[in-house]
VEXFI-726468 format. One line per 4 residues: their letters; for each residue x, y, z of C-alpha. Coordinates in steps of 0.2 Angstrom, whole numbers. Each point is the difference from the previous one (the first is absolute). Example, Ala and Ser with C-alpha at 12.3 -4.5 7.8 and 13.67 -1.06 7.14 Angstrom:
// residues 2
AS> 62,-22,39 | 6,17,-3
This chain:
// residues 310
XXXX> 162,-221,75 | -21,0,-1 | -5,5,-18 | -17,6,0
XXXX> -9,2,-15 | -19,9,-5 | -10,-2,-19 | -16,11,0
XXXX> 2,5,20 | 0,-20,6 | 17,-5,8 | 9,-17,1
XXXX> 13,-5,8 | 13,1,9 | 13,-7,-11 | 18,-4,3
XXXX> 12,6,-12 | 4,-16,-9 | -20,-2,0 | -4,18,-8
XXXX> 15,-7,-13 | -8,-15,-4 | -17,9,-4 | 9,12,-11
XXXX> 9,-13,-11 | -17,-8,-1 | -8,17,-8 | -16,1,13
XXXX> 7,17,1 | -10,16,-8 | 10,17,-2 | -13,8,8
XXXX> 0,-12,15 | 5,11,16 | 15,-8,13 | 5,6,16
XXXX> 17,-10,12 | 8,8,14 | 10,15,-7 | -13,7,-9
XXXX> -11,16,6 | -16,-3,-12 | -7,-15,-12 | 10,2,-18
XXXX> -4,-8,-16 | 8,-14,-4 | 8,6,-15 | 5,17,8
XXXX> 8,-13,14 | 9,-12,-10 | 5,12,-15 | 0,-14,-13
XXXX> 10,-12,10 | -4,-18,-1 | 6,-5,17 | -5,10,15
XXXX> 16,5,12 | -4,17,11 | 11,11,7 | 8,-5,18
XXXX> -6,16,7 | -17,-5,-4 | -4,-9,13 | 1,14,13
XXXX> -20,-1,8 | -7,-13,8 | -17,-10,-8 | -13,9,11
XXXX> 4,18,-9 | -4,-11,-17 | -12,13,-9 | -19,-6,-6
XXXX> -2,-3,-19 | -16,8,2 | 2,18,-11 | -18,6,6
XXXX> 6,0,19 | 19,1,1 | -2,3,19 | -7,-18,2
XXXX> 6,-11,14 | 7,-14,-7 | -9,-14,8 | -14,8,-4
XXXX> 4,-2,-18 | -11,-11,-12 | 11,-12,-3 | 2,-3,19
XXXX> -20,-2,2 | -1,-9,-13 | 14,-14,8 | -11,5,19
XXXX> -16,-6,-9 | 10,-16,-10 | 10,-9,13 | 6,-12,-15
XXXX> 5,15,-10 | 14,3,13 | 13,-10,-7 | 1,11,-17
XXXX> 8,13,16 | 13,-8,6 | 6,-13,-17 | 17,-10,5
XXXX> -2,-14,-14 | 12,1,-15 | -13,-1,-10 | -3,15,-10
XXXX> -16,7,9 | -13,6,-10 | -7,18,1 | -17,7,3
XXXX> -8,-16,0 | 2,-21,9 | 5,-14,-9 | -13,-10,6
XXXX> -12,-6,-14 | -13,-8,14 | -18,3,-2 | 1,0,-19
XXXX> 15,14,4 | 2,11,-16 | 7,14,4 | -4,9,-17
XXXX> 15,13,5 | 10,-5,14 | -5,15,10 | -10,12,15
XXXX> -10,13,-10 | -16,8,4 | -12,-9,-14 | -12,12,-7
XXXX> -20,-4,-3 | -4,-5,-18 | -11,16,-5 | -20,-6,-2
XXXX> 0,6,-18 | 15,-10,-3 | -8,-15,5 | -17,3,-9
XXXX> 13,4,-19 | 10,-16,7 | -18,-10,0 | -5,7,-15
XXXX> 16,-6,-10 | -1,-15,6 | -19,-3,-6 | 4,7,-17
XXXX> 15,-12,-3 | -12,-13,4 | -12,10,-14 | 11,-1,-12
XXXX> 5,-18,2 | -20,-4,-3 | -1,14,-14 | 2,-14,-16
XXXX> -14,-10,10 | -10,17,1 | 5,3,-18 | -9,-17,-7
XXXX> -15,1,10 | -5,18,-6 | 4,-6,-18 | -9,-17,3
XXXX> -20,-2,-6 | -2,-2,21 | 3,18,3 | -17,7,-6
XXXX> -9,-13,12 | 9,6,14 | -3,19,0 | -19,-8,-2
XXXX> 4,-9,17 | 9,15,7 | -14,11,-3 | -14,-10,8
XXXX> 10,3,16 | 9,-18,0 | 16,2,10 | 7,-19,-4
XXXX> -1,-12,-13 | -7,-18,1 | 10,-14,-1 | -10,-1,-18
XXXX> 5,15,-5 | 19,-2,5 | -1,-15,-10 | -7,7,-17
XXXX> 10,16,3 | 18,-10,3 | -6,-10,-14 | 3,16,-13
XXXX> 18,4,7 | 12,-9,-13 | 10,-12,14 | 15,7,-3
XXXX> -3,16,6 | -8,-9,15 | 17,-8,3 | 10,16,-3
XXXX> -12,9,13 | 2,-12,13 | 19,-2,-1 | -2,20,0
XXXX> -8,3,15 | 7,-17,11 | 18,5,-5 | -3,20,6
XXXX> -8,-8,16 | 16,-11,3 | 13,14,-4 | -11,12,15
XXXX> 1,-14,12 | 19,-4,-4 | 3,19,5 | -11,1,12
XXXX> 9,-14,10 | 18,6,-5 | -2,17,-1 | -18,5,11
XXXX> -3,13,-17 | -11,-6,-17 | 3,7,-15 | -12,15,6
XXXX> 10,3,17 | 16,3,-10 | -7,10,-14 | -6,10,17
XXXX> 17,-1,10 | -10,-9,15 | 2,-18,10 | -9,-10,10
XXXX> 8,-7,17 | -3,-8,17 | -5,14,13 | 6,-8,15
XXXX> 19,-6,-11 | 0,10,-13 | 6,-13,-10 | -10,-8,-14
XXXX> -15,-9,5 | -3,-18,2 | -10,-8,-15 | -16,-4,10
XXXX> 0,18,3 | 5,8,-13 | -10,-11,-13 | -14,-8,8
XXXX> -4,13,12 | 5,15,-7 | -6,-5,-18 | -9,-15,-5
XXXX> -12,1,15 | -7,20,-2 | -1,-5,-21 | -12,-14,3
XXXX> -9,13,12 | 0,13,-14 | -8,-13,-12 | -14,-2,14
XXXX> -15,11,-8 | -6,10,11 | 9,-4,14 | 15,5,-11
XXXX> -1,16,-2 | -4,5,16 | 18,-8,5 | 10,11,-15
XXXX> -8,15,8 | 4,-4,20 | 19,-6,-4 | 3,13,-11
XXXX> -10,11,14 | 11,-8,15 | 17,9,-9 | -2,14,9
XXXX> -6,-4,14 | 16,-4,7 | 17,7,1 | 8,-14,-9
XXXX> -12,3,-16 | -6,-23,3 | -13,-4,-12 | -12,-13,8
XXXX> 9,-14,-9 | 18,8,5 | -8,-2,19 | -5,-18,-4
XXXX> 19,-3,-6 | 9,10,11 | 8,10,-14 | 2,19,-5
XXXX> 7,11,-14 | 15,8,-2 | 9,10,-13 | 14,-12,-4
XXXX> 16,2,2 | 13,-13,-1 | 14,9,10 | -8,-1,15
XXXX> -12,-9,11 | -5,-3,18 | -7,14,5 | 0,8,18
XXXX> -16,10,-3 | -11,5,-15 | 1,19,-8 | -17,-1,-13
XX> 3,9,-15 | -10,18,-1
């Protein structure tokens, strides 16, 4: 017996009966999932199927049709040849994929999704779904939370300089049309912050840094991205990026060009420009990195194609 199975019109398998058993024991299985053997006339549910049994044993008079009648999971198109079903594209286009088709390991196979952890492989979901754009205002409130953490993580520094005797000196600077101090003036102005506010700012704003970093390398989200329900990943793996990308390319190399006055500027307004100039919404520094947005999800992964949100 072949046991083919489909989550959100994507279909895996074939997989023997001992095989389907094994994946149920191991709860990979979702009610809703659809499953289809020889014996059956259309896709069911797997809970419609199973009927709260725990262990899978069908009918012998199920297996009356042969394998080329086997339905496609694909609701939209229930005509659908299929070999022309996505799943079987999908393997067409991914020779290496073609042994999730045909398992004959003991192993208990895993659905939706390889095992293989290679180029930095984490799967966030173990699965084949189409990922959908990150929305741009998504990303503009993501970039906004994550600059007024950093904010408020300098507020008691912002605090003691407009209470310090420095602060009138500096609207005097700021009104002749200065737009920096000299190393002077940081000097005297530093020089009326009590040090341990100093000290509390610093460990402050170096520890919200770390934290973004740490969960932009395990998770591709800062605190911003998951406040807004989004994530950064590889385009070409869809897998999270590699640090030199992720980090230097995508963020420590366009914040030192930011900084760059007035060169700066014109950069923050051609990346955030460059979004929709293409269809997978790539900022210029997503280009530089390789890298796009996506709503996260972490039930799914490896897309076959893109469906942007509207």
């Amino acid at each position: 017996m072949q046991i083919y199975l489909a989550r959100n019109n994507i279909q895996a398998g074939p997989y023997t009966l001992e095989q389907f058993n094994q994946i149920l024991a191991t709860d990979q299985l979702l009610p809703t999932d659809l499953m289809w053997h020889d014996g059956m006339t259309t896709w069911q549910s797997v809970a419609t199927t199973l009927q709260g049994q725990t262990h899978y044993t069908p009918l012998d008079n199920e297996e009356s049709h042969i394998i080329n009648n086997r339905p496609t999971a694909n609701e939209a198109n229930p005509n659908k040849k299929p070999q022309d079903s996505v799943w079987d594209k999908y393997n067409a286009n991914n020779p290496h994929k073609n042994h999730e088709k045909t398992q004959t390991s003991k192993q208990t196979p895993r659905l939706f999704g390889k095992s293989d952890r290679s180029n930095r492989g984490m799967d966030i979901a173990h699965g084949n779904k189409q990922l959908v754009l990150a929305s741009v205002g998504s990303r503009i409130l993501a970039k906004l939370i994550d600059v007024g953490v950093l904010i408020l993580a300098a507020l008691p520094l912002t605090i003691a300089i407009i209470n310090s005797p420095m602060f009138e000196k500096l609207k005097k600077i700021a009104e002749s049309g200065a737009t920096q101090l000299t190393s002077a003036q940081q000097s005297e102005l530093l020089a009326t912050v009590p040090h341990h506010i100093l000290v509390l700012t610093n460990v402050l704003v170096w520890g919200i840094l770390f934290l973004q970093m740490l969960l932009l390398t395990k998770r591709g989200q800062t605190l911003g991205k998951i406040a807004m329900g989004i994530r950064v990943l590889d385009l070409k793996s869809n897998a999270m990026p590699s640090f030199l990308n992720l980090i230097v390319l995508r963020g420590i190399f366009p914040l030192v060009v930011y900084l760059m006055s007035p060169v700066g500027f014109v950069f923050l307004l051609v990346d955030f420009i460059a979004i929709f100039m293409n269809n997978n919404r790539q900022s210029l520094h997503d280009k530089l990195a390789k890298t796009y947005v996506v709503v996260a999800d972490d039930t799914q992964t490896n897309p076959l194609k893109l469906n942007p949100s509207k």
